[in-house]
N, C-alpha and C positions, 0 to 999 in steps of 0.2 A: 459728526462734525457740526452737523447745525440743527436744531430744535426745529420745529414746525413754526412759521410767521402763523399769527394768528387774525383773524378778520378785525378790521379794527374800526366798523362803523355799525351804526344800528342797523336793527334790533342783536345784532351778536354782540356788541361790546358798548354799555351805554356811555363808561369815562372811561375816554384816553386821555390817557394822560404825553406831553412833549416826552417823559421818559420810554412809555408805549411805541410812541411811532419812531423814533430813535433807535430802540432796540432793535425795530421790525428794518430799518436802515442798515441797521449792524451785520443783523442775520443774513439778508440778502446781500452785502458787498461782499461778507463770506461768501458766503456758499459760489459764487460767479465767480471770483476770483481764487478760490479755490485754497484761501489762507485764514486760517483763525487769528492770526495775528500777523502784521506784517514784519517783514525784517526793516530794520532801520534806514535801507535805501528808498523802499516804498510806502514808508508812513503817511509821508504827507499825503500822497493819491490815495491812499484808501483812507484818511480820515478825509479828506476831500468829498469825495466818491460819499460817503456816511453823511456829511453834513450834505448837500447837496441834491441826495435823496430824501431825506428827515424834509428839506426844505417844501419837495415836488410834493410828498407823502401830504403833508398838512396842508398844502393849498387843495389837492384833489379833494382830502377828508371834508375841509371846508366848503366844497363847492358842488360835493355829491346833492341829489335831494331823492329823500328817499323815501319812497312810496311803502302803502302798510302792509305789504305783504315781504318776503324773503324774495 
């Protein structure tokens, strides 16, 4: 049902891209909610839920400082 989220800051991944951290949004509202796509009562909460996360995802990524080792 859901692909592996992948790490999505240095040194594992040097450009994310808004579509990267989006996807990684996508995968994890699945996988918790437990629906690859939603039925049309519950769209709005899970595109909600998607964007919302996408939001937290990019201020963390932008706020990480990351030291030279893993």
């Amino acid at each position: 049902m859901c692909r592996s989220i992948k790490t999505l800051r240095p040194p594992y991944t040097e450009d994310v891209t808004e579509d990267d951290v989006r996807a990684a949004a996508l995968q994890y509202v699945r996988k918790i909610s437990g629906f690859r796509a939603p039925a049309a009562h519950n769209a709005e909460a899970f595109d909600r839920a998607v964007e919302t996360i996408t939001r937290a995802s990019e201020e963390l990524l932008a706020a990480l400082q990351v030291r030279g080792g893993r």
